[in-house]
C-alpha positions in Angstrom: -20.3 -28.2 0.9 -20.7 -31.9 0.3 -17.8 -32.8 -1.3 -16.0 -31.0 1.9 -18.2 -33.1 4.2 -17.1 -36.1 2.7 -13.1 -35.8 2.9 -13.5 -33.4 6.6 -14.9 -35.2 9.9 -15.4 -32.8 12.9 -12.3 -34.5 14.3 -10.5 -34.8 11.2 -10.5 -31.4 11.1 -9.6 -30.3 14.3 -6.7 -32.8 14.5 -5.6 -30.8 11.2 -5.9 -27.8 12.7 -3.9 -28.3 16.2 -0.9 -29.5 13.5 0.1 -26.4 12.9 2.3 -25.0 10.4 6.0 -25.4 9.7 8.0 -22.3 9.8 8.8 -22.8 5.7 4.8 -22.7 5.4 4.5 -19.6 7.6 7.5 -17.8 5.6 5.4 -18.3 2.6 1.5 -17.5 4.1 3.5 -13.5 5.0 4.9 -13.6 1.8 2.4 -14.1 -0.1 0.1 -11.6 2.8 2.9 -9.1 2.4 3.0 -8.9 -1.5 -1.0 -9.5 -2.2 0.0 -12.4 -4.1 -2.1 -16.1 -4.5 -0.6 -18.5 -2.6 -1.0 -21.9 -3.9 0.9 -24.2 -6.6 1.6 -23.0 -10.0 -1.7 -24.8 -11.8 -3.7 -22.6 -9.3 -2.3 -19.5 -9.3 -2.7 -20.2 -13.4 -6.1 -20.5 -13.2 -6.9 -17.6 -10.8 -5.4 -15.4 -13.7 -7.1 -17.0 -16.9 -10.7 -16.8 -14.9 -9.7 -13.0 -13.7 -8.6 -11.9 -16.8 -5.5 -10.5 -14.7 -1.9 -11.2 -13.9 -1.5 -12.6 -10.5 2.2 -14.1 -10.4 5.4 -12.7 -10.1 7.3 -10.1 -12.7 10.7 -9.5 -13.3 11.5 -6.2 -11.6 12.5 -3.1 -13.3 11.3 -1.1 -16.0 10.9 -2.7 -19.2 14.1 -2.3 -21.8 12.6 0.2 -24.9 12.8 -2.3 -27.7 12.3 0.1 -30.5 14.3 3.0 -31.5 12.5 6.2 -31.9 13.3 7.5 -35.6 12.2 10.8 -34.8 15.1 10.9 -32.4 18.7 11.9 -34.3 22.1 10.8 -32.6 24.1 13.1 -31.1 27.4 13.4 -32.7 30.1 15.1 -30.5 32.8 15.6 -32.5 
């Protein structure tokens, strides 16, 4: 806690609090609520999965394209 005592007054942080939040941050707090996803710059959310051992960041959608061909499979021929 020290290192937060040192940058955070009382009043420090209650001015910060009564700020508020712009509506571009409060799109992103229910994003990131909505999808169960870290909010935070790239670094963090970098290091949340290397000490988790676990991806935390977005994927491409979809089903992943098969990438090898099944020989075991034949090819139709239709004529």
């Amino acid at each position: 806690m020290e290192p937060w005592r040192a940058q955070w007054t009382v009043a420090r942080w209650r001015d910060f609090l009564g700020e508020g939040e712009s509506e571009s941050q409060l799109a992103a707090i229910r994003e990131s609520t909505h999808t169960g996803r870290p909010l935070g710059p790239q670094e963090f959310v970098e290091a949340l999965e290397k000490s988790m051992r676990r991806r935390l960041s977005r994927r491409k959608g979809g089903r992943p394209a098969n990438s090898v061909l099944d020989q075991n499979q034949g090819a139709l021929d239709f004529e």
